[in-house]
C-alpha positions, -999 to 999 in steps of 0.1 A, spaced: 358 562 145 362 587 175 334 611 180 340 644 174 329 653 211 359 628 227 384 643 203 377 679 217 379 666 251 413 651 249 419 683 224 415 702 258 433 676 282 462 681 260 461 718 249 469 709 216 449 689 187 455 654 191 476 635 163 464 601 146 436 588 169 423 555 164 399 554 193 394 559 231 413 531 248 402 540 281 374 562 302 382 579 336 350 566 361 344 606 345 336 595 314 361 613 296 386 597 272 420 592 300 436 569 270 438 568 235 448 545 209 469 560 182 477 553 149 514 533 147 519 562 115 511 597 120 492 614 92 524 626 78 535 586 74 559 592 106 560 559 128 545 560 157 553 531 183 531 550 215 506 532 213 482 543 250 483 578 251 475 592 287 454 623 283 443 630 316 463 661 327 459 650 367 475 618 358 501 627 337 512 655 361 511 632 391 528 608 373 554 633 362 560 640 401 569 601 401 598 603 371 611 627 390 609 610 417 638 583 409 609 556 407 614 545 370 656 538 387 643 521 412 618 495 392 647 494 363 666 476 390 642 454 399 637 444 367 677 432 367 669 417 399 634 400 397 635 374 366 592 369 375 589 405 372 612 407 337 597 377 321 562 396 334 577 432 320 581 411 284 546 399 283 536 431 285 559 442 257 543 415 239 505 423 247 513 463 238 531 452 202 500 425 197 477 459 201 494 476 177 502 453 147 460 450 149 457 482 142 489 479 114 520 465 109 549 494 107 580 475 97 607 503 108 587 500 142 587 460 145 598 443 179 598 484 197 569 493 220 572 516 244 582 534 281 615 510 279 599 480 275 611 453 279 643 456 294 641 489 312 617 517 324 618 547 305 582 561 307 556 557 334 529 574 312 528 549 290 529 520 316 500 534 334 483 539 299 487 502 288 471 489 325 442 512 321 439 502 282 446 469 283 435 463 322 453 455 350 474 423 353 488 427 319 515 451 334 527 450 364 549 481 366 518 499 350 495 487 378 520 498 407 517 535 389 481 535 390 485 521 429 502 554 435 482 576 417 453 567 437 421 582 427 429 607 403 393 614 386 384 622 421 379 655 422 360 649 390 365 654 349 399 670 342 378 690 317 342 695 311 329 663 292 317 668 257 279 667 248 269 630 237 304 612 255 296 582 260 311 566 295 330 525 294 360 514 277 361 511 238 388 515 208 
């Protein structure tokens, strides 16, 4: 169960009430939920294959500046050209579906994870969410994003943190 103070936080990261959280994935060095862990069915029985959610607005606007940027092109091709990288690229697949079908198995979601994977890149958000979720060394394309976003928390929490928010890594 999420506490009710990190669901208004990532309420306020993302302007909007957040849909089918299963837990925090990830904390910023802030202590503020950055990643969340979603349901693989929305409450309306819709299937859901993002699993890591970024929340943090600083990231996801820096990393939006990257897409736009040409960079998810440019590591598309590399996956074409770089079978270590692609056979890498499909273990992540792998890890991200293993995540999921733990929380549950969605049949008309099977084999499909997310941000492109495994053949392309489609999504940097969700690349960056897996490495901070599931750490670094599980993607490498995910870990290259958080390279470039450098510190983001920095300047420190996005949003105010919620009374009793607890700070490390949980789900």
């Amino acid at each position: 169960m999420t506490p009710a103070g990190d669901l208004s936080v990532v309420e306020a990261q993302l302007g909007r009430p957040p849909r089918a959280v299963h837990g925090v994935a990830h904390r910023c060095p802030c202590g503020n939920p950055d990643v969340v862990a979603t349901e693989p069915r929305l409450e309306d029985g819709t299937p859901f294959p993002t699993t890591f959610y970024l929340t943090c607005p600083r990231a996801t606007s820096s990393i939006g500046t990257l897409e736009a940027s040409g960079l998810m092109r440019e590591m598309t091709q590399r996956l074409a050209d770089d079978d270590r990288l692609a056979s890498t690229y499909r273990d992540a697949h792998e890890a991200y579906l293993s995540y999921r079908e733990a929380i549950e198995e969605v049949p008309e979601i099977a084999g499909v994870s997310a941000g492109g994977m495994p053949g392309r890149v489609k999504c940097l958000h969700v690349l960056a969410a897996q490495s901070l979720a599931q750490g670094r060394g599980v993607n490498p394309l995910g870990d290259e994003v958080l390279d470039l976003l450098g510190e983001f928390w920095a300047a420190g929490p996005c949003v105010p943190p919620a009374a009793g928010t607890q700070g490390g890594a949980g789900s």
